[in-house]
Backbone as CSV, one residue per row, in Angstrom:
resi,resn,N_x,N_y,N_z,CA_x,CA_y,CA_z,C_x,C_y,C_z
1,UNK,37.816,42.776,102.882,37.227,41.500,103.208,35.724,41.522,103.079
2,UNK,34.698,42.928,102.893,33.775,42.508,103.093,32.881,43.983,103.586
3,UNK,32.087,43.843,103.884,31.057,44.748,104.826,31.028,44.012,106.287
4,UNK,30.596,44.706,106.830,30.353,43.947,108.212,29.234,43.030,108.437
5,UNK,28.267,43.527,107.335,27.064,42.025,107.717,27.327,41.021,107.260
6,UNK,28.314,41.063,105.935,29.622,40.134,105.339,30.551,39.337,106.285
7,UNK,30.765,40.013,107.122,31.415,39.724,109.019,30.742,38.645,109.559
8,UNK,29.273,39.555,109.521,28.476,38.856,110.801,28.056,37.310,110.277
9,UNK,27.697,37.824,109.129,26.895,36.148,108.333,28.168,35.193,108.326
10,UNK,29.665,35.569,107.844,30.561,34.371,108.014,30.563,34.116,109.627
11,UNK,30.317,34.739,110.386,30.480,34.308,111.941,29.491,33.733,112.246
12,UNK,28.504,33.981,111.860,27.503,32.703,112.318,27.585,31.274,111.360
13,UNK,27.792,31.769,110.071,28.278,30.453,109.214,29.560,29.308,109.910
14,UNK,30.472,30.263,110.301,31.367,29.668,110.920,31.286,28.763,112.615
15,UNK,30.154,29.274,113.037,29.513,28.721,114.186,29.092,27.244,113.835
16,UNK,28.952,26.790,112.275,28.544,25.466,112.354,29.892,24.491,111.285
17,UNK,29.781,25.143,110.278,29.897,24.061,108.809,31.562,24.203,108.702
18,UNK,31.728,25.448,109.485,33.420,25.743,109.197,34.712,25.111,109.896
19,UNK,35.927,25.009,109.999,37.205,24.477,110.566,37.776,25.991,110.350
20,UNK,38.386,26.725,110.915,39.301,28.157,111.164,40.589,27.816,111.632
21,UNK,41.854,27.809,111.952,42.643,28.088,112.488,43.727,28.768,111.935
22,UNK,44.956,29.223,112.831,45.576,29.922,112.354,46.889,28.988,111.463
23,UNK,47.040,28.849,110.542,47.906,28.201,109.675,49.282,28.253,109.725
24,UNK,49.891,29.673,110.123,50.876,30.854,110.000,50.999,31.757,110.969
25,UNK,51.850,32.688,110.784,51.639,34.037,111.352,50.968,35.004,110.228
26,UNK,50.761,34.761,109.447,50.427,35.477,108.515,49.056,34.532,107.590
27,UNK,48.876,33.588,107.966,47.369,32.798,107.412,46.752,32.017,108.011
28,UNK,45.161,32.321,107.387,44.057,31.430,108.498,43.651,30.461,107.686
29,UNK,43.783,28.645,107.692,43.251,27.840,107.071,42.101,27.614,107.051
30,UNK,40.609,27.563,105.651,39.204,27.334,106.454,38.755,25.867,105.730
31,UNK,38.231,24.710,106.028,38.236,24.127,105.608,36.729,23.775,106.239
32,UNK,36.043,22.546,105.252,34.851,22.063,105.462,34.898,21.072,104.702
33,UNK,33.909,20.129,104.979,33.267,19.180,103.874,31.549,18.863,103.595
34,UNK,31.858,18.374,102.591,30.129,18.385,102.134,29.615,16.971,100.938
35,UNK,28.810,16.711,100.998,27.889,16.508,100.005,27.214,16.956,99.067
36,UNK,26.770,18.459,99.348,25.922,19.175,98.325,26.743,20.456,97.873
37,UNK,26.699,20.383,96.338,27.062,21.064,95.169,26.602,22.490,95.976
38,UNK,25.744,22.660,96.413,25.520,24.075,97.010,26.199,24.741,97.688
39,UNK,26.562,23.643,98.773,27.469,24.042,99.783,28.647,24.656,98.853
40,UNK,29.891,24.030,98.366,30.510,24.171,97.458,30.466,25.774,96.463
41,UNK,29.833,26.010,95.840,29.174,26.844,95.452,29.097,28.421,96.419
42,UNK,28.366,28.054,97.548,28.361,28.911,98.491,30.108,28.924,99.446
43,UNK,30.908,28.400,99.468,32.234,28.482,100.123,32.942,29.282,99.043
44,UNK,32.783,28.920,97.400,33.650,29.930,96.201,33.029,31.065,96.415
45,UNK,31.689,31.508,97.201,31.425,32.843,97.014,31.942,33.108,97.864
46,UNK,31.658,32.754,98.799,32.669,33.705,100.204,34.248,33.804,100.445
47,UNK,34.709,33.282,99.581,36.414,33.134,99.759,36.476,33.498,98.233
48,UNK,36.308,33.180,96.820,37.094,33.736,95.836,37.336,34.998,95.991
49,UNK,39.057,34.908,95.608,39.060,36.605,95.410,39.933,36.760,96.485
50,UNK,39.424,36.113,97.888,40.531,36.740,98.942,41.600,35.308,99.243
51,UNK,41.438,34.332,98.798,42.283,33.662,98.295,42.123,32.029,97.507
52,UNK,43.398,30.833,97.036,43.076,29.920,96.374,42.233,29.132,97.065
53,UNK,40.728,28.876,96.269,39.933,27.681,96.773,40.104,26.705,95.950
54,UNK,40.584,25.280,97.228,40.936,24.110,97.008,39.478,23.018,96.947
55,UNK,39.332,22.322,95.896,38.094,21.541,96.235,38.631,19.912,95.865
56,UNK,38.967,18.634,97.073,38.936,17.573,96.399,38.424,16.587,96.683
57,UNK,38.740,14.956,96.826,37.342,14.300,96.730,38.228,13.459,98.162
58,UNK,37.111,13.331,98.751,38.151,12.085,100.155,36.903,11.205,100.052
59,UNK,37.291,10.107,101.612,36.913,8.948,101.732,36.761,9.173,103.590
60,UNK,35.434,9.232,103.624,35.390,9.401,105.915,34.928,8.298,106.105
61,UNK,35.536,7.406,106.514,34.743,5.817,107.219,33.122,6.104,108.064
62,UNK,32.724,5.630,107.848,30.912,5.758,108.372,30.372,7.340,107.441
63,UNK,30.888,7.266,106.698,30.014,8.851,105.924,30.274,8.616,104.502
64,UNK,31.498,7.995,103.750,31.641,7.986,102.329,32.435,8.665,102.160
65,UNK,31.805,8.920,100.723,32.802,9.978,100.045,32.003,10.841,99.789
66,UNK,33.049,12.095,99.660,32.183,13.266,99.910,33.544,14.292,99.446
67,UNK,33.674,15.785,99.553,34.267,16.825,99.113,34.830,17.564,100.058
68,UNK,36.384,18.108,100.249,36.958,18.863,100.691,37.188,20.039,100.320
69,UNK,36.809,21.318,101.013,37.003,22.523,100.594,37.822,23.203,101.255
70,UNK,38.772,23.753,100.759,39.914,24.509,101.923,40.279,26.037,101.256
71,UNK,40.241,26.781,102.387,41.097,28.179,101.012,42.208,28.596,102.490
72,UNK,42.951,29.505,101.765,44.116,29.853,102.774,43.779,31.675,102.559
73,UNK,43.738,31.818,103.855,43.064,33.848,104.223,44.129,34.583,104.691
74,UNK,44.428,35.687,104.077,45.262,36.570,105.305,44.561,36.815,106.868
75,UNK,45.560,37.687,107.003,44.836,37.997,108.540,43.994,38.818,108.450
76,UNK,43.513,39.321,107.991,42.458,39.753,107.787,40.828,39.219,108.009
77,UNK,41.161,37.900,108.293,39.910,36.682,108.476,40.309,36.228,109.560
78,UNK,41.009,36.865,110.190,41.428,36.123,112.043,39.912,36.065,112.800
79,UNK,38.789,37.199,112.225,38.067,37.346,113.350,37.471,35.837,112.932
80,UNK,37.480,35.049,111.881,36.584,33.263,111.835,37.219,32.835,113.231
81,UNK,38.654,33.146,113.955,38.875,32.326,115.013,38.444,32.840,116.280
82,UNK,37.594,33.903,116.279,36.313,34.369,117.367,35.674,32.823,117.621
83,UNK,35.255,33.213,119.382,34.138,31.685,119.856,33.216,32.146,119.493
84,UNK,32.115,30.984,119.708,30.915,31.422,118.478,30.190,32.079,119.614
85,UNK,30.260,32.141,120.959,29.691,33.018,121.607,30.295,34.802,121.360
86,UNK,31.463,34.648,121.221,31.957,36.443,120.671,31.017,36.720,119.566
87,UNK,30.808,35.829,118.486,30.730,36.670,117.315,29.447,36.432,117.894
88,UNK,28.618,35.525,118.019,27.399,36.459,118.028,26.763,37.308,119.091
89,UNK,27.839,37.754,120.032,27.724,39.406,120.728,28.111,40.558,120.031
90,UNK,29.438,39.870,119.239,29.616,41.213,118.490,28.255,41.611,117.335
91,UNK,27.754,40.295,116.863,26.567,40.750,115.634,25.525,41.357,116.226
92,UNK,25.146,40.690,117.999,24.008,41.442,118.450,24.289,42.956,118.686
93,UNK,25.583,43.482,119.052,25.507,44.726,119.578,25.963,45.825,118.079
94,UNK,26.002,44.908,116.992,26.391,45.702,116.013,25.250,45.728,115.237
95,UNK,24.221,45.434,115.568,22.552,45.503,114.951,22.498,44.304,113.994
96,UNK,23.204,43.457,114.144,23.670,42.294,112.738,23.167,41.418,113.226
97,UNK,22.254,41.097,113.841,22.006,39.804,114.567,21.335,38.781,112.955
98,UNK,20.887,39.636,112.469,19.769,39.127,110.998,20.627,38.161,110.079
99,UNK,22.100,38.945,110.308,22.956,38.695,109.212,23.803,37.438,110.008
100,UNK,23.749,37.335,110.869,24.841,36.105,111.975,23.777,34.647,111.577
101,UNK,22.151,35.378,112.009,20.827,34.332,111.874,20.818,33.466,110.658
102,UNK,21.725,34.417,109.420,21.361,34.049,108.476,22.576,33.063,107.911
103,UNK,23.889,33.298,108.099,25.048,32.269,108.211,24.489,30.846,109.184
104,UNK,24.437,31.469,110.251,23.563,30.311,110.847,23.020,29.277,110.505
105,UNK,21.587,29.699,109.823,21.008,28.710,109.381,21.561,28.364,107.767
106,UNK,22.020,29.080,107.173,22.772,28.348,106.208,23.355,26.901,106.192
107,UNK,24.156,27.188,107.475,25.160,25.632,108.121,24.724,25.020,108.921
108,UNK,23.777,25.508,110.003,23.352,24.573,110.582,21.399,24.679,110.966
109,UNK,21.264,25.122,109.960,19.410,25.193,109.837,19.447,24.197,109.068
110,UNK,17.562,24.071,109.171,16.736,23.356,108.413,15.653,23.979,108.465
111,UNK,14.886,24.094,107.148,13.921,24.693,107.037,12.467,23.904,106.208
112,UNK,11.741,23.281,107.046,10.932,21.970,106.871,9.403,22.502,106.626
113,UNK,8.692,22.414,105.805,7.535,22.586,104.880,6.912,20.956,104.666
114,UNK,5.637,21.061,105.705,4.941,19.480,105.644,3.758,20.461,106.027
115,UNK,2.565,18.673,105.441,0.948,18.257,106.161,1.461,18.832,107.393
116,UNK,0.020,19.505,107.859,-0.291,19.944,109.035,-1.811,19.687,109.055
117,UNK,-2.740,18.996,110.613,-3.966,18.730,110.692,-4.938,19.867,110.006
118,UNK,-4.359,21.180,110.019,-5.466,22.171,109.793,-4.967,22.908,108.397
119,UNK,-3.881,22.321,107.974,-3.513,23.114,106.384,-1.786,22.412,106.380
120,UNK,-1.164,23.510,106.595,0.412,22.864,106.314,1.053,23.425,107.289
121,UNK,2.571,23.069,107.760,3.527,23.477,108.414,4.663,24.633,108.151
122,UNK,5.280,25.071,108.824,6.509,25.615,108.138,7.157,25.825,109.349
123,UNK,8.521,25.370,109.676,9.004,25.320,110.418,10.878,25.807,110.380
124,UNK,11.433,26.298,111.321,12.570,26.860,110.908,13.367,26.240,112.139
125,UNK,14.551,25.205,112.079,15.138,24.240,113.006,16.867,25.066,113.012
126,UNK,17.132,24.821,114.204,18.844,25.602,114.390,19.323,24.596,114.972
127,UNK,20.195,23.638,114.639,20.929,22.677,115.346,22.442,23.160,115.581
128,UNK,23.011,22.823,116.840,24.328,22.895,117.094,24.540,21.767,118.259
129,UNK,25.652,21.791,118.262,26.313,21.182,119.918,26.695,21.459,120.744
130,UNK,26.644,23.223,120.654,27.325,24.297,122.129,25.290,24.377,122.410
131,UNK,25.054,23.777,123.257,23.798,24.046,124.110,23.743,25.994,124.910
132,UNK,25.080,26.010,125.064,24.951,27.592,125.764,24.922,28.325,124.507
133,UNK,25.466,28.230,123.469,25.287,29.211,122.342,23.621,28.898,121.555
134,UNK,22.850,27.970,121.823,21.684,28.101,121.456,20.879,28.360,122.483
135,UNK,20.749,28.954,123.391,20.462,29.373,125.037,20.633,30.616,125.170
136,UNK,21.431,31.520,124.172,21.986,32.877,124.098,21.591,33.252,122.934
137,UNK,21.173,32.457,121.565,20.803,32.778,120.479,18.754,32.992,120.450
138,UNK,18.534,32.261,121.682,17.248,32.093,121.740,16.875,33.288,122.154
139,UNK,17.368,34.090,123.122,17.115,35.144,124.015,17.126,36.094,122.974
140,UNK,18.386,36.838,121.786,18.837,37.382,120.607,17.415,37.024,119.927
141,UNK,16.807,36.226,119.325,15.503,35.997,118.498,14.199,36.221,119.244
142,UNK,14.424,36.310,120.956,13.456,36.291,121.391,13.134,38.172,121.357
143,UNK,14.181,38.904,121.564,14.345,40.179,121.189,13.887,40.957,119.752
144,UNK,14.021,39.999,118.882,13.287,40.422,117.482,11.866,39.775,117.230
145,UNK,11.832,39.297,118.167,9.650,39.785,118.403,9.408,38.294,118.112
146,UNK,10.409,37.189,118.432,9.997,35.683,117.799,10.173,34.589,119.064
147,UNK,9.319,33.276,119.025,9.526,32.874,120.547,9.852,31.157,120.011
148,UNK,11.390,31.025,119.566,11.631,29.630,120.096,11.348,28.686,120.482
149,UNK,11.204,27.298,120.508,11.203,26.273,121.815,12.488,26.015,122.006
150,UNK,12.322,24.730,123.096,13.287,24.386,123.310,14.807,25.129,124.189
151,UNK,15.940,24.980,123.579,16.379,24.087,122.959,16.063,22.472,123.585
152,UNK,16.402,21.535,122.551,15.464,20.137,122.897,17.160,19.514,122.438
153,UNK,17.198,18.392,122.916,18.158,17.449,122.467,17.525,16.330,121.126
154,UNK,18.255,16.339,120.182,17.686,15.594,119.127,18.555,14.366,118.522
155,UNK,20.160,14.484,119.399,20.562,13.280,119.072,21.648,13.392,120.195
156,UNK,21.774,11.713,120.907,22.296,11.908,122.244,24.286,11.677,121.571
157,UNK,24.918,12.150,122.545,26.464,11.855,122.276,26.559,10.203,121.912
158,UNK,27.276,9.364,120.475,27.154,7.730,120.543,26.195,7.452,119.636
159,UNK,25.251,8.640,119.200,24.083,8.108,118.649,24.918,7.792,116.947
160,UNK,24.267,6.427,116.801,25.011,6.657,114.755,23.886,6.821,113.997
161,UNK,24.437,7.726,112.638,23.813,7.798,112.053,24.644,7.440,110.362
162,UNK,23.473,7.365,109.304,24.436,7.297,107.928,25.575,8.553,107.675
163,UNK,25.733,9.436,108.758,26.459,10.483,108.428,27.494,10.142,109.479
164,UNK,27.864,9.505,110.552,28.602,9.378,111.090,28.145,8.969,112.568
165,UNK,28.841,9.015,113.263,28.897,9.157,114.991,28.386,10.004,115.685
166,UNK,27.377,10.780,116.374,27.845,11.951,117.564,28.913,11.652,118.357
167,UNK,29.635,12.870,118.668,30.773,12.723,119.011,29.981,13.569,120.783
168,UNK,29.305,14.296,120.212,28.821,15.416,121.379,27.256,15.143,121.078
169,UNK,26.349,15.799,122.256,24.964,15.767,121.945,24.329,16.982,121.030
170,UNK,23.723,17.006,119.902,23.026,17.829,119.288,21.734,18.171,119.602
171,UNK,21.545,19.583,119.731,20.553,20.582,120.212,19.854,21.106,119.174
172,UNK,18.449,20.905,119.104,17.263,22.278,118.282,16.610,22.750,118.921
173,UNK,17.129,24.433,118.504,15.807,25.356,118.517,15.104,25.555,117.793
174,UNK,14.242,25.406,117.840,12.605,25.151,116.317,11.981,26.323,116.811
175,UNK,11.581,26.928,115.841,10.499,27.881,115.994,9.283,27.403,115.187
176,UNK,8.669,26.703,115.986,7.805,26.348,115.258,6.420,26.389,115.069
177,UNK,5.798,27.842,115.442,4.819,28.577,114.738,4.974,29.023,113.654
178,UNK,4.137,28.401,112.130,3.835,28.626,111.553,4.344,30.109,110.898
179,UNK,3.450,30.780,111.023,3.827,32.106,110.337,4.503,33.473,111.213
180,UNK,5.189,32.951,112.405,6.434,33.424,113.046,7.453,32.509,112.216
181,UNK,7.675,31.422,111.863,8.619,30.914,110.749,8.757,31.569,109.631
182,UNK,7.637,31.929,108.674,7.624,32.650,107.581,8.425,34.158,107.595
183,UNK,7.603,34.556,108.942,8.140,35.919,109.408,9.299,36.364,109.217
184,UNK,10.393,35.183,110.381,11.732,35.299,110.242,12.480,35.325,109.143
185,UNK,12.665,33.917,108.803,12.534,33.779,107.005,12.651,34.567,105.999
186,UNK,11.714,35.778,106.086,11.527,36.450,105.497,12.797,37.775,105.377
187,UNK,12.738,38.082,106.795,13.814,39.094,106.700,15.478,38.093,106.894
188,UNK,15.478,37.173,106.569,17.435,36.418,106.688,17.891,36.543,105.403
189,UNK,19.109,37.236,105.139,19.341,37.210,103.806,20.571,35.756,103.853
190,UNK,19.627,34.323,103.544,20.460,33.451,103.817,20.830,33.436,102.159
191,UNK,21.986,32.402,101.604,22.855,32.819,100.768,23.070,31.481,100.217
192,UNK,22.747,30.365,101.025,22.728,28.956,100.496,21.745,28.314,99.729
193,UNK,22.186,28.206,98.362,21.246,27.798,97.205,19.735,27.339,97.865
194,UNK,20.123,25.802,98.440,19.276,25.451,98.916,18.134,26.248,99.751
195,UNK,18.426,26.654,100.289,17.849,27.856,101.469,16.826,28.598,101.295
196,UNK,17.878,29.174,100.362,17.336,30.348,99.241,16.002,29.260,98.719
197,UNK,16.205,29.023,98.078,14.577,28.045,97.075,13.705,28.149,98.688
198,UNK,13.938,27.034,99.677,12.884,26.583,100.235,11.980,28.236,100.678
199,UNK,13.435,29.640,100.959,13.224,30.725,101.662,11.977,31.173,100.381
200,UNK,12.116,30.842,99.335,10.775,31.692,98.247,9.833,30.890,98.023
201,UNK,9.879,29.435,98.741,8.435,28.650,98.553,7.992,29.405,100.225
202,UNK,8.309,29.496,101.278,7.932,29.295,102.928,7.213,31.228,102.477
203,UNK,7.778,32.147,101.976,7.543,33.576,101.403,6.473,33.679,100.274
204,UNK,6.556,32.738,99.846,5.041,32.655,98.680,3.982,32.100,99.229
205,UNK,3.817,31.418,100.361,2.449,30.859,100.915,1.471,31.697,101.348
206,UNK,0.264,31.762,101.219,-0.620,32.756,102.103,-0.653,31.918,102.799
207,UNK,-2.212,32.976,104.102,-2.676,32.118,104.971,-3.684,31.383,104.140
208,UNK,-4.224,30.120,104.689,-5.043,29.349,104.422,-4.961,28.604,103.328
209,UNK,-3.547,28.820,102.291,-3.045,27.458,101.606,-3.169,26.227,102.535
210,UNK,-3.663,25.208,101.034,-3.446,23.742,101.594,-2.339,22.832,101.315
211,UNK,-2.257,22.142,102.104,-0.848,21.108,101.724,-0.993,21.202,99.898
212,UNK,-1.921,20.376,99.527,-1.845,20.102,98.405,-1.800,21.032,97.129
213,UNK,-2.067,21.962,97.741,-1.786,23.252,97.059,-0.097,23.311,96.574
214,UNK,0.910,23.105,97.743,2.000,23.890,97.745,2.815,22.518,97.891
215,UNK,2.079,21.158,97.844,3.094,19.902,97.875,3.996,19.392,96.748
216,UNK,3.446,19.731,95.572,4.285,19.746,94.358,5.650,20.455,94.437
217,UNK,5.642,21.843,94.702,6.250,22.931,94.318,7.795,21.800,95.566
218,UNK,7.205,21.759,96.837,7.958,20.726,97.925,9.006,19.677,97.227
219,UNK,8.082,18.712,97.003,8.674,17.631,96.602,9.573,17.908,95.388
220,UNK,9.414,18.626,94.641,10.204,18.931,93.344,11.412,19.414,93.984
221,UNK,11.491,20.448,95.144,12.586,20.931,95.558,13.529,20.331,95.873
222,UNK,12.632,19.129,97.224,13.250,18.136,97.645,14.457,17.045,96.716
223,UNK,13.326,16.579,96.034,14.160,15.517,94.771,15.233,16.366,94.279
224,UNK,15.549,17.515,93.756,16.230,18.481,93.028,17.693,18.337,94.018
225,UNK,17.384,17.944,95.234,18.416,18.168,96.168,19.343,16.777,96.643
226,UNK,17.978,16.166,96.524,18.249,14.483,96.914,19.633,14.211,95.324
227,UNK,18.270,14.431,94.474,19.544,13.732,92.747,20.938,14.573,93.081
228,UNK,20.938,16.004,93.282,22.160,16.423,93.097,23.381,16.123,94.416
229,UNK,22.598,15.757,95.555,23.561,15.169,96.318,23.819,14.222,96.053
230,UNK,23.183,12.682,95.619,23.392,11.661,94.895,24.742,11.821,93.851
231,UNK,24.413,12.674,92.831,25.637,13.021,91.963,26.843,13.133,92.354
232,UNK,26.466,14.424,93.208,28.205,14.866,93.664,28.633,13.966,94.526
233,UNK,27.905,13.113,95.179,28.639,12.300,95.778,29.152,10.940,94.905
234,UNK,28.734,10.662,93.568,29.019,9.747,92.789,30.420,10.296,92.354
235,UNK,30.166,11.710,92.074,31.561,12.247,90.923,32.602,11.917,92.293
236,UNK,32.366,12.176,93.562,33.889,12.182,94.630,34.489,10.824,94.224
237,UNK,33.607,9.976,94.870,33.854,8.301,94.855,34.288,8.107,93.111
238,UNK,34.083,8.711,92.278,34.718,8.578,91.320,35.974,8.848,90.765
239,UNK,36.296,10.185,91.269,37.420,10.491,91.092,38.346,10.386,92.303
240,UNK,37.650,10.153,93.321,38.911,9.225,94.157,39.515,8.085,94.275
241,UNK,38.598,6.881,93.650,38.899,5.587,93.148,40.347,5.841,92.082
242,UNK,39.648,6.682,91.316,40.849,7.112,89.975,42.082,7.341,90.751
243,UNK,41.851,7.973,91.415,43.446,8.699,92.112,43.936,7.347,92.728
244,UNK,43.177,6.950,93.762,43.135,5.558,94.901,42.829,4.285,94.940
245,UNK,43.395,3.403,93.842,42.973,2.013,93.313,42.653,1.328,94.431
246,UNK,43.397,1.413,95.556,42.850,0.941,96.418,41.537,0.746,96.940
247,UNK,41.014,2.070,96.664,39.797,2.778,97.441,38.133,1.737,97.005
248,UNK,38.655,0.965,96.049,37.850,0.003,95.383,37.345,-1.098,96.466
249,UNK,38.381,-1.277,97.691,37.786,-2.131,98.647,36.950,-1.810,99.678
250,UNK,37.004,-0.267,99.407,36.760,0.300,101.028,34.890,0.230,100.880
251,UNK,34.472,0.104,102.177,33.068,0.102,101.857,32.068,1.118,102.054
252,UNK,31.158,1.476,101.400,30.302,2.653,101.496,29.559,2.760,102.368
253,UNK,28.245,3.712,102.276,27.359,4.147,102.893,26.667,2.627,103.140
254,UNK,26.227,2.555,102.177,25.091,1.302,102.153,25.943,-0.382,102.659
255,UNK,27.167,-0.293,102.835,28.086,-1.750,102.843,28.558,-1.763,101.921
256,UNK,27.492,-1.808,100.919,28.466,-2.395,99.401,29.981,-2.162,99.144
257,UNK,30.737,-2.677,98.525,32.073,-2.117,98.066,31.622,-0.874,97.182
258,UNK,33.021,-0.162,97.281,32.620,0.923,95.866,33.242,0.265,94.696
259,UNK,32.979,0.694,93.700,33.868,0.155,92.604,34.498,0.959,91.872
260,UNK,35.641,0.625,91.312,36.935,1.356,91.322,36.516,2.003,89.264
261,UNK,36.828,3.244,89.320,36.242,3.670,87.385,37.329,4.947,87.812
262,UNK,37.866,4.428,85.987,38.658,5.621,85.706,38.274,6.853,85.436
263,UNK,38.595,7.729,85.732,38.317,9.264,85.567,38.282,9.515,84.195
């Protein structure tokens, strides 16, 4: 199945973006959904090989259309149905904390590069909805020489957004000194396309760059991410219309109807 920091990084990955359960006596179903081609991308690396990855196109009322990813695991992947407080005791006491940090923010980081009054920002955000598992993860980072805020509430249970509902309240821990961000950053071997890019612009900055120095290199990233989520979310709604004539009435993100095109 893996190495063990192979372990640790799906257990913290699995702390956000993942669905685990046991399928069988003998298989673990993992399923997710997404918008970005990356994501996608990053789920065939971690599952081809140990078994079939399923990718197809659905329809979530208040979110669109968007992509289903499912693969089916032996038991051998039972430990994804660890609480996300186990696995990341088991990563802290197995020296893996780097590698849990780094699944982590894969699925549920953000890693934000803006204007700042005295030059620029760089900031490294951990969102979840278990408040005690970011309360226990803070203490774990506070141990590798780095000091957190928070955790802060950033969207209350009810709140809507173009992505859906909170169902529960969402929590960030931001670390948001500057070049304690870079720091961390530096040593996560995160694995998500996206990530990865922003992780070699936030690693190429000195001190005393200016915004405008490093705002190009930004915005290019940005757009690069914006068009290709745009896309893949065109190709779902496309080829689910095809499958779902129906699906021509249902209404999108924006209200509009979608409109129904053959594959």
């Amino acid at each position: 199945m893996g190495s063990e920091s192979d372990r640790a990084y799906m257990l913290g990955f699995a702390s956000g973006d993942l669905t685990a359960w046991q399928v069988s006596g003998t298989s673990v179903m993992v399923t997710s959904t997404t918008t970005h081609p990356a994501f996608v991308e990053l789920f065939h690396q971690m599952f081809d090989g140990h078994g079939p990855v399923y990718q197809y196109p659905m329809y979530e009322e208040g979110k669109g259309y968007r992509w289903k990813v499912a693969t089916r695991l032996d038991n051998s992947f039972r430990f994804l149905l660890t609480s996300r407080m186990q696995g990341l005791e088991w990563a802290t006491d197995g020296g893996l904390v780097t590698h849990w940090l780094a699944g982590f923010t894969d699925s549920d980081g953000s890693i934000q590069i803006s204007r700042a009054y005295n030059g620029l920002r760089m900031k490294l955000n951990l969102y979840n909805t278990n408040l005690e598992l970011l309360v226990r993860l803070k203490k774990q980072i506070e141990r590798l020489g780095f000091f957190p805020s928070g955790p802060y509430v950033t969207m209350l249970k009810g709140s809507s957004t173009p992505y859906g509902t909170y169902t529960k309240d969402l929590w960030n821990l931001p670390l948001q000194r500057t070049w304690e961000a870079q720091k961390l950053l530096r040593s996560l071997p995160v694995r998500h396309r996206e990530r990865q890019e922003l992780k070699r612009i936030v690693v190429s900055i000195s001190k005393g760059a200016r915004w405008e120095d490093i705002a190009p290199v930004v915005r290019q990233a940005r757009r690069k991410v914006e068009e290709e989520v745009e896309d893949f979310a065109k190709v779902a709604e496309n080829e689910y219309t095809s499958r779902h004539p129906e699906a021509s009435l249902l209404p999108r993100k924006d209200g509009q109807r979608a409109t129904s095109k053959k594959r």
